[in-house]
C-alpha positions, 0 to 999 in steps of 0.5 A: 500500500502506498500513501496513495492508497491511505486517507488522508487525516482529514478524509479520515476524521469525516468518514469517522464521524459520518460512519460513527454517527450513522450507526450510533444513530440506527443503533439508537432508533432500534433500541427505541423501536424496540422498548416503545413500539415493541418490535426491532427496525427490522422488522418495522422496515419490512412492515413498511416495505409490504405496506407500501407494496401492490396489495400489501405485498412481496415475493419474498427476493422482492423483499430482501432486495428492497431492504438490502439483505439476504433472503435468509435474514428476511425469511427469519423476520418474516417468520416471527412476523407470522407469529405475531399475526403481522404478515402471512406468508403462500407459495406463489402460483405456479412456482413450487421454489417461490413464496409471497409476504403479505401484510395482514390488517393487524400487522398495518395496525402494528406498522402504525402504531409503530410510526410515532416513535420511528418519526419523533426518534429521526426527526429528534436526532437527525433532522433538529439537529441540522440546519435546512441547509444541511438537510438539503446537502444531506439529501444531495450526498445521500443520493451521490452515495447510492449513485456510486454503489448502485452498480456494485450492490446490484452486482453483489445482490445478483451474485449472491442470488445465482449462490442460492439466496432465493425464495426456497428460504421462504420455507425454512431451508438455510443458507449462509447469511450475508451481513449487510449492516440492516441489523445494526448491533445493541448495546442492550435492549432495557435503554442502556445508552448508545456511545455518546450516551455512556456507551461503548465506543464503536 
């Protein structure tokens, strides 16, 4: 590695600040989602994407793409989804290997109770925070960064579909999981605070 290669001392304290930031903050709704609306980020993500859908809807890859994670993880999520009577889950017509997630009416009532704690922590934490300027160039630079690695991420989607991360994880069969940082780790689940708040550092 040449000096090329490194970042430079300011390239890093931004990427620092930024990466710390993000996942103290995602850190922090999921603990909140948890002790006040009674369900992880993962799971209100998934409510939301199906409530969003055409008939409350998503072949279960659909659904693994749309929230950036294996097929595996989201059919672990969808499971305890069907336990608590929030989504239900059919084979697709026609097609022994696929599996359709739908939202159920409990599970929607679920999603928007769920919402006030999920709307009050961002706007709390991310938009109050900063100033109307700063929000727009935080839109700007969100959108620069998915432009940059939609390409690459669509690649590594694809790639892990072709190795067998498809719909037959609907029904129970494993396979390996792909770690795309949806979950992000707590520091537990009973309020105790994030980095910043008394936590460890991450």
């Amino acid at each position: 590695m040449n000096d090329d290669d490194r970042l430079t001392a300011s390239e890093h304290e931004i990427w620092r600040s930024y990466f710390t930031g993000t996942r103290e903050l995602a850190a922090h709704l999921d603990r909140r989602m948890r002790r006040e609306a009674g369900m992880p980020m993962t799971y209100f993500e998934i409510l939301g994407l199906l409530a969003e859908s055409p008939n409350r809807s998503l072949r279960m890859s659909e659904l693994a793409a749309a929230s950036l994670s294996s097929t595996s993880r989201v059919s672990h999520a969808v499971t305890a989804l069907e336990k608590s009577g929030w989504v239900s889950r059919r084979p697709v017509e026609g097609d022994r290997r696929g599996w359709v997630a739908r939202l159920t009416d409990a599970g929607l009532t679920a999603l928007g109770a769920a919402e006030p704690t999920h709307a009050a922590t961002v706007r709390q934490h991310l938009f109050d925070v900063l100033t109307p300027t700063q929000v727009a160039a935080l839109a700007e630079i969100g959108r620069a960064i998915q432009d940059g690695l939609g390409v690459v991420c669509a690649s590594a989607r694809a790639a892990a579909a072709g190795a067998g991360a498809d719909d037959e994880d609907a029904d129970g069969t494993e396979t390996e999981e792909i770690d795309t940082g949806m979950d992000c780790p707590l520091d537990g689940l009973d309020g105790t605070a994030c980095a910043g708040e008394g936590g460890a550092g991450r």
